[in-house]
Backbone as JSON Lines, residues from 0, in Angstrom:
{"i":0,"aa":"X","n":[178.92,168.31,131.94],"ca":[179.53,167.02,132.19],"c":[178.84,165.98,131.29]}
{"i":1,"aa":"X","n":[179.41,165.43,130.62],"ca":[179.22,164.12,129.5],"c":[178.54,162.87,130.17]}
{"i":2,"aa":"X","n":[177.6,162.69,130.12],"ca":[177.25,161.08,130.31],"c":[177.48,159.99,129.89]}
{"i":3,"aa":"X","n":[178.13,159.21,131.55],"ca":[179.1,157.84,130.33],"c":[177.78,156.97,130.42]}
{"i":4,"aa":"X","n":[177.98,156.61,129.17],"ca":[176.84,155.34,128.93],"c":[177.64,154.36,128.28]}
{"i":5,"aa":"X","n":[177.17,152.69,128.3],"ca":[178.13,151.71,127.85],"c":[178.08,151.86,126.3]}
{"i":6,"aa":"X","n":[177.19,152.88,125.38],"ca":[177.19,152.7,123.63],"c":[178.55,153.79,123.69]}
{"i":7,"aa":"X","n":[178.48,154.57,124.6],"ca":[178.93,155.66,123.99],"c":[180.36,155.81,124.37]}
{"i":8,"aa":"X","n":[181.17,154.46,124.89],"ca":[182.26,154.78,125.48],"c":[183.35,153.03,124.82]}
{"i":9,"aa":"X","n":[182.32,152.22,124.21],"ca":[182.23,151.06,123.9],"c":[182.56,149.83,124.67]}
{"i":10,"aa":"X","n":[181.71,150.18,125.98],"ca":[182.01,149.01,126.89],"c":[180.86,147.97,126.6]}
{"i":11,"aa":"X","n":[180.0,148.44,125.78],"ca":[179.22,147.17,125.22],"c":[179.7,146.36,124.59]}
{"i":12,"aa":"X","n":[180.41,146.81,123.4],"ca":[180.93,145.52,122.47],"c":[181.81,144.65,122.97]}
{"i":13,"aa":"X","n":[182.66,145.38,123.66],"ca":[183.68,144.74,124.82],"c":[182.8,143.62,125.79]}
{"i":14,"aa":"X","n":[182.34,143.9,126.36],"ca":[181.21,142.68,127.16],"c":[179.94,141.98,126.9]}
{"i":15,"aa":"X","n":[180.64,140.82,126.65],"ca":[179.67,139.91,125.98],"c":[177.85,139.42,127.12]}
{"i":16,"aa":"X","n":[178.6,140.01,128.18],"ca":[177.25,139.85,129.4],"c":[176.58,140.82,129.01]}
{"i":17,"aa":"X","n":[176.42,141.84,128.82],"ca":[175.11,142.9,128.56],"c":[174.52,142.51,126.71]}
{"i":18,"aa":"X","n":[174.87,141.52,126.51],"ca":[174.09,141.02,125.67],"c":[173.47,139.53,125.51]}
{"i":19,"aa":"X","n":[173.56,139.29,126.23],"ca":[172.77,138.03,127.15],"c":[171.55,138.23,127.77]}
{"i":20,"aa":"X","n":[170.85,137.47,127.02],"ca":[169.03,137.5,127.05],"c":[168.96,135.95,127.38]}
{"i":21,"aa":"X","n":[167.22,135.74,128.14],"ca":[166.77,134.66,127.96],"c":[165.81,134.5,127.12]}
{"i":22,"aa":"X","n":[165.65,133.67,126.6],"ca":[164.89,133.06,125.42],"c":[163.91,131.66,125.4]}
{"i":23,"aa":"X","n":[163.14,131.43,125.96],"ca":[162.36,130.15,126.18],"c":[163.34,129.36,126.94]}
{"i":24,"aa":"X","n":[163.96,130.39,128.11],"ca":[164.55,129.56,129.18],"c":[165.98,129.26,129.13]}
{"i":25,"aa":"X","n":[166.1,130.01,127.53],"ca":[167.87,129.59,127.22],"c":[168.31,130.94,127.28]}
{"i":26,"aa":"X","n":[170.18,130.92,127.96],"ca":[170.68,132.03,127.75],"c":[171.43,133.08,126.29]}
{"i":27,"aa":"X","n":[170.86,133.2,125.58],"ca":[171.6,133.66,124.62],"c":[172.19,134.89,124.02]}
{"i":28,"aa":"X","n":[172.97,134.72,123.41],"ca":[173.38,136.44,122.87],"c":[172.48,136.76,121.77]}
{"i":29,"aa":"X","n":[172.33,138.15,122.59],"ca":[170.56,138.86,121.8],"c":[171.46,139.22,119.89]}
{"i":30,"aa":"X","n":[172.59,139.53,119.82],"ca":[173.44,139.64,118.28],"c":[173.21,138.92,117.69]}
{"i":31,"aa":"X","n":[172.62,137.58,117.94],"ca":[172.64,136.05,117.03],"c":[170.93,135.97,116.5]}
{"i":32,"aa":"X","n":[170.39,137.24,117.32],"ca":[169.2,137.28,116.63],"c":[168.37,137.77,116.05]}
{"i":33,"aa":"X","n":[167.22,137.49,115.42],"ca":[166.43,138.28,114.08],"c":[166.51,139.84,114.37]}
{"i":34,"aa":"X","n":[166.78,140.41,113.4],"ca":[166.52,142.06,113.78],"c":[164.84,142.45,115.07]}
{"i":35,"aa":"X","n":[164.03,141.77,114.23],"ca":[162.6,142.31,115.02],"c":[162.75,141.67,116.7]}
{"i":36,"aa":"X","n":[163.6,140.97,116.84],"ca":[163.2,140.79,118.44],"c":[164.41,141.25,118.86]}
{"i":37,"aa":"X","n":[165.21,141.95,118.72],"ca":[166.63,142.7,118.72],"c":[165.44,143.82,119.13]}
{"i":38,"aa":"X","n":[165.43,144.73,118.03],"ca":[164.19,145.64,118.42],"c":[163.04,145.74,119.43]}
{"i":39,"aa":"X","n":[162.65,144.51,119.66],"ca":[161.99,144.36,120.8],"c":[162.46,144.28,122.1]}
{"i":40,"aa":"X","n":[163.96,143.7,121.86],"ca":[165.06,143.58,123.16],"c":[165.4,145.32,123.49]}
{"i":41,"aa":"X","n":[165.19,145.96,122.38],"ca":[165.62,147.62,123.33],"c":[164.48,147.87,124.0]}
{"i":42,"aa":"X","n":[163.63,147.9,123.09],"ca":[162.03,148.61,123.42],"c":[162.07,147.84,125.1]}
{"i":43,"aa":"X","n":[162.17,147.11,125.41],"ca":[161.9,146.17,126.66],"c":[163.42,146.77,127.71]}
{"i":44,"aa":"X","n":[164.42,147.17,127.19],"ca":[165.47,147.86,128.06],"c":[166.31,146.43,128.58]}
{"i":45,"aa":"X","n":[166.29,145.64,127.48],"ca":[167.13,144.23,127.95],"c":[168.44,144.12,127.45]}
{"i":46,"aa":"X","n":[168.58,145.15,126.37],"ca":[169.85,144.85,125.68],"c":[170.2,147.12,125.33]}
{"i":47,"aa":"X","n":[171.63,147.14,125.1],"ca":[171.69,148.81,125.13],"c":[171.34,149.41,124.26]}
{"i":48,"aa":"X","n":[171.37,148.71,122.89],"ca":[170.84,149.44,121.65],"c":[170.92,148.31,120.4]}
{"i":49,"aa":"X","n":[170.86,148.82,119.41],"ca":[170.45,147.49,118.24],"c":[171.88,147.85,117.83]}
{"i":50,"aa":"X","n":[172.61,146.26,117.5],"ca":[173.9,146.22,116.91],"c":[173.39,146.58,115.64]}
{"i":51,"aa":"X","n":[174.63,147.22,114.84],"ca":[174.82,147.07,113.73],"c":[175.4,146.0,112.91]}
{"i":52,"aa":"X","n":[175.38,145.87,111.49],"ca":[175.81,144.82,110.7],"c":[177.4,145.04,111.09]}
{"i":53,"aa":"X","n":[178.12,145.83,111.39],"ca":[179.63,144.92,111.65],"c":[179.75,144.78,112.8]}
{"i":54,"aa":"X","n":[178.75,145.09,114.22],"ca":[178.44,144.15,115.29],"c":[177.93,142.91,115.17]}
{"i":55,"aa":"X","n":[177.21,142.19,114.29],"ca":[176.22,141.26,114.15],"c":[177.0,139.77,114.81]}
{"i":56,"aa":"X","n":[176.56,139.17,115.06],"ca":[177.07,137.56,115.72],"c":[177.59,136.95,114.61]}
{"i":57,"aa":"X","n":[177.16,136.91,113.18],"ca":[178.32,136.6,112.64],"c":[179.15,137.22,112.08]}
{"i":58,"aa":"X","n":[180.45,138.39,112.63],"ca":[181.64,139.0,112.48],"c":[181.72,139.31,113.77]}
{"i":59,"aa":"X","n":[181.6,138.6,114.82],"ca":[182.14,138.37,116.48],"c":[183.61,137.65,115.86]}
């Protein structure tokens, strides 16, 4: 039996809430930001995996 996960079925890109982080108190979409704290947003289990460049916040 296959494990649904949200990368692997694409209910991530579809929902803009599982990429919503806080940030010095602000809510933001973790896509709009630097690769290295993107990376740090998986390592930490805050966001599902690192977008790629034709995920990126700017080609939303």
């Amino acid at each position: 039996m296959a494990k649904n996960t949200l990368s692997s079925n694409g209910a991530a890109e579809d929902s803009s809430l599982v990429w919503m982080v806080s940030l010095n108190g602000f809510i933001i979409d973790a896509r709009s930001l630097p690769r290295e704290i993107q990376e740090e947003a998986v390592d930490k289990g805050l966001i599902p995996y690192l977008p790629d460049e034709e995920t990126s916040w700017e080609n939303l």
